[in-house]
C-alpha positions in Angstrom: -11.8 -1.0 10.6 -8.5 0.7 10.7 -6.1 1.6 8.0 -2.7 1.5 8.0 -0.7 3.4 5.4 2.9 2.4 4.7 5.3 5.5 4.7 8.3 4.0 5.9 10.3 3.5 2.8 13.8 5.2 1.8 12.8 6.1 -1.4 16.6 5.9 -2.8 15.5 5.2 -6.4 14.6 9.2 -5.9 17.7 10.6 -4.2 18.3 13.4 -4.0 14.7 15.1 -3.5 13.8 12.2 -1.1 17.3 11.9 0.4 15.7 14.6 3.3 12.1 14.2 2.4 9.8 11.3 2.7 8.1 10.6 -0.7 4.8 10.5 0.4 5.2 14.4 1.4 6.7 15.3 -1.8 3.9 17.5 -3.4 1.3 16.9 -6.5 -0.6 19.7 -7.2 0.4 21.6 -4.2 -0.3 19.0 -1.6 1.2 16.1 -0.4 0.6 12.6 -2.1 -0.7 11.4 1.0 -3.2 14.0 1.4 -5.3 12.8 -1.0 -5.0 8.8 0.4 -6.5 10.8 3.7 -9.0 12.4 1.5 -10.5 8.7 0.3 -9.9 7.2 3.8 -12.2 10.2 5.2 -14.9 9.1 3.2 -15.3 5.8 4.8 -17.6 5.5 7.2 -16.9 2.1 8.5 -12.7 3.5 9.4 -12.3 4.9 13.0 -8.6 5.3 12.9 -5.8 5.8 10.2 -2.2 4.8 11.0 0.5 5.7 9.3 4.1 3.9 9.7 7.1 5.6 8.9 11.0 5.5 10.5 13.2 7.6 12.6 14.9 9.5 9.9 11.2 10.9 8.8 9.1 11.1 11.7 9.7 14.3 12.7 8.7 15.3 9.4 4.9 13.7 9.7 4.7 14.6 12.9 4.8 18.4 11.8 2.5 17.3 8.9 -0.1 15.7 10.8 0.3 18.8 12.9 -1.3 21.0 9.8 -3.8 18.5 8.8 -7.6 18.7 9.5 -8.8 15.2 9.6 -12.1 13.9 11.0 -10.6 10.9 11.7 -7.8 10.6 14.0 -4.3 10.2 13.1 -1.8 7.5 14.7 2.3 8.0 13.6 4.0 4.8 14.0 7.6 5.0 13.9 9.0 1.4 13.4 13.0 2.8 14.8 14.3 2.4 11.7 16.8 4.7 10.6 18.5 3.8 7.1 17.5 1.9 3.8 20.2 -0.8 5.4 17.8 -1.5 7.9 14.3 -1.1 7.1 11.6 -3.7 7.8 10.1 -3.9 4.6 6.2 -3.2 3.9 5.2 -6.7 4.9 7.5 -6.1 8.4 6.2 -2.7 8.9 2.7 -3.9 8.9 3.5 -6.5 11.4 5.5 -4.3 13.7 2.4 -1.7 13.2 0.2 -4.7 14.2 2.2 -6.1 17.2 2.5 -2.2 18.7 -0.8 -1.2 18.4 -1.9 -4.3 19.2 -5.0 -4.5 16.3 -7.1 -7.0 16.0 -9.6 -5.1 13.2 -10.2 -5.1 9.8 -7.5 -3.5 8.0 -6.9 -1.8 4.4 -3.7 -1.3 3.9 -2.2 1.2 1.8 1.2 2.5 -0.3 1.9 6.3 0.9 2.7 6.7 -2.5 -0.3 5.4 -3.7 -1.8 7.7 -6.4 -5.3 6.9 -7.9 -8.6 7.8 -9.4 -11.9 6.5 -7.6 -12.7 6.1 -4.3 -12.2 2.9 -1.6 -15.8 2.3 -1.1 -16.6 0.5 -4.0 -13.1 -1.9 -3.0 -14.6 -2.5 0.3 -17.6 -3.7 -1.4 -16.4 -6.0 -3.6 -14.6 -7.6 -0.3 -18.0 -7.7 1.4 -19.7 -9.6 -1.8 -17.0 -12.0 -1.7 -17.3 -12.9 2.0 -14.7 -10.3 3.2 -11.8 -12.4 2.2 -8.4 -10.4 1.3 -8.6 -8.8 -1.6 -5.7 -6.7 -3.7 -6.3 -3.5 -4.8 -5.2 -3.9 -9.0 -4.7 -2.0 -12.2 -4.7 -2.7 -16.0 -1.6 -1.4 -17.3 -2.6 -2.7 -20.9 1.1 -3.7 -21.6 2.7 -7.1 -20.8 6.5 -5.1 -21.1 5.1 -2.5 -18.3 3.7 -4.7 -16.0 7.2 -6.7 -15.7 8.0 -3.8 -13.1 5.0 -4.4 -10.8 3.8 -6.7 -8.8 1.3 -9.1 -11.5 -1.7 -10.9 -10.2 -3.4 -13.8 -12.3 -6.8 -14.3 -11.5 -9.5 -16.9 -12.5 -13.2 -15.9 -13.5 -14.2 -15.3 -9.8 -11.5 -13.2 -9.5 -9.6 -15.4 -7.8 -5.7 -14.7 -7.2 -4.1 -17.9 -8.8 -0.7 -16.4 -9.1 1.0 -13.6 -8.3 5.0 -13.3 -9.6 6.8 -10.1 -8.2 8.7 -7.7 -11.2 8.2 -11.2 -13.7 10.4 -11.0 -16.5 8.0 -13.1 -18.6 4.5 -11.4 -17.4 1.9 -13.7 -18.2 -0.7 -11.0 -17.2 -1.1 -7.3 -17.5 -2.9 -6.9 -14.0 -0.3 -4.9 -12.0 -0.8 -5.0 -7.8 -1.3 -1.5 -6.2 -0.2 -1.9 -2.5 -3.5 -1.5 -1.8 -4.9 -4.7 0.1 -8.2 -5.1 2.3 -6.9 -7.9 5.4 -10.2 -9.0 7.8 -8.9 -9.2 11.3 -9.5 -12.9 11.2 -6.3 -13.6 8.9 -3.8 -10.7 10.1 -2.0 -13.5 11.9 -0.7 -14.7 8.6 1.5 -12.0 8.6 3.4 -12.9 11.2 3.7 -16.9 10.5 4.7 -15.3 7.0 7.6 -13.6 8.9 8.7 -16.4 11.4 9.0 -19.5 8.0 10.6 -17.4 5.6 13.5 -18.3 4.2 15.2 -14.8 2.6 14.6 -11.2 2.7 11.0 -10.9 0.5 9.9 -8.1 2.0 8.1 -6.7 -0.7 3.9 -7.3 0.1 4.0 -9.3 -3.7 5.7 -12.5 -1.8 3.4 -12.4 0.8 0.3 -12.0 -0.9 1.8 -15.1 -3.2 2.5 -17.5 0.1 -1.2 -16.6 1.1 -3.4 -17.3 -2.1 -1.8 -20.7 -1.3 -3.3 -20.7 2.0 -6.6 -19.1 1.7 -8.7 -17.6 -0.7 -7.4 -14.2 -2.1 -9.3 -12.0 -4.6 -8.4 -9.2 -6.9 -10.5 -5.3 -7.1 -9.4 -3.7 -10.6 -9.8 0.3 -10.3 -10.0 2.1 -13.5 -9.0 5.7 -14.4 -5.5 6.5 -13.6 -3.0 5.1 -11.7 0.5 6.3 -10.7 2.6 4.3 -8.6 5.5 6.7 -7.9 8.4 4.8 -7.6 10.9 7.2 -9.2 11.2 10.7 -10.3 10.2 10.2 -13.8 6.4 8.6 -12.4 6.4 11.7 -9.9 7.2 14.0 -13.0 4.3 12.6 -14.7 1.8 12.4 -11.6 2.9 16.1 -11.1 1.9 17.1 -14.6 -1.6 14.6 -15.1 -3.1 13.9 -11.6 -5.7 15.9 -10.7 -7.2 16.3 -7.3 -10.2 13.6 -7.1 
């Protein structure tokens, strides 16, 4: 299994701090956010590589990152020659390009680079493996139909199921928010790509595309508990900066 983190956002909701600094550096608690996505990654037995994507205005910065890090696993950059917001691939077109490069045909957990988040993958993973390794979303409970209109909402049935999943609703008719977290077994990553080839606007956030293939195939729903900070602009990052502890 490999795992792929996405890193190769613009972050502009954040400007300035991320205007010359790729969010998933910025620090909590002294280290980077994506530190402690490495941290659960090294855990998992099952993982022989980690990938991280990024673009051509940031790679320079990971590459002097992953320069200071001590990893057990190795570390793959992937820069997908993007350069400005203008022109980025998206999340579900960086996975693909990341795919198509490195030419993977494994299991693959995918995961936000800004991703921050109590517990560890393992019990994720085996929830995937009682239901018959089918995809599965990583999800949280945000308690609050008004906060989950920002995320990406999941609907589930008593198996947990995905039976809809609306990105940023309005009208959220569940409080089960997605955390760009998503387990994909190698038999379905070609998905991604028919995904890419039939659609018919720019829906590059990974909430279409988990939508276009519940209809296709079976895809289930993991909900983690503790805390959950999905930094997507600088008052989140405040608040992960002042709560989020090292786990």
């Amino acid at each position: 299994m490999k795992a792929l983190i996405l890193a190769a956002g613009y972050a502009t909701r954040m400007y300035p701090i991320t205007k010359v600094y790729p969010k998933p550096l910025l620090l909590v608690k002294r280290r980077p956010i994506i530190n402690y996505i490495i941290d659960k990654l090294q855990k998992l037995d099952a993982l022989d590589e980690i990938i991280v994507v990024t673009n051509s205005k940031f790679i320079l910065r990971f590459k002097k990152w992953a320069r200071g890090l001590e990893s057990r696993k190795p570390i793959t950059l992937v820069d997908d020659l993007t350069h400005t917001n203008s022109d980025r691939r998206g999340a579900v077109g960086d996975m693909d390009f990341a795919i198509t490069k490195l030419r993977l045909h494994d299991d693959l957990l995918v995961i936000g680079g800004d991703n921050l988040f109590d517990g560890g993958l393992k019990d994720f993973l085996d929830f995937a493996e009682s239901a018959g390794f089918p995809p599965v979303v990583g999800t949280y409970d945000v308690k609050d139909l008004s906060a989950a209109s920002k995320y990406g909402v999941v609907r589930i049935n008593q198996k947990r199921q995905i039976v809809d999943f609306k990105e940023k609703p309005k009208d959220p008719q569940s409080t089960l928010a997605a955390m760009c977290l998503y387990y994909f077994p190698k038999k379905t990553l070609g998905f991604i790509k028919e995904y890419l080839n039939h659609r018919h606007q720019m829906q590059d956030a990974t909430g279409f595309y988990i939508d276009w293939l519940r209809k296709k195939i079976p895809v289930y729903a993991f909900t983690f508990g503790g805390r959950w900070y999905d930094i997507g602009d600088r008052y989140f990052y405040h608040q992960a900066k002042e709560k989020f502890n090292k786990v």
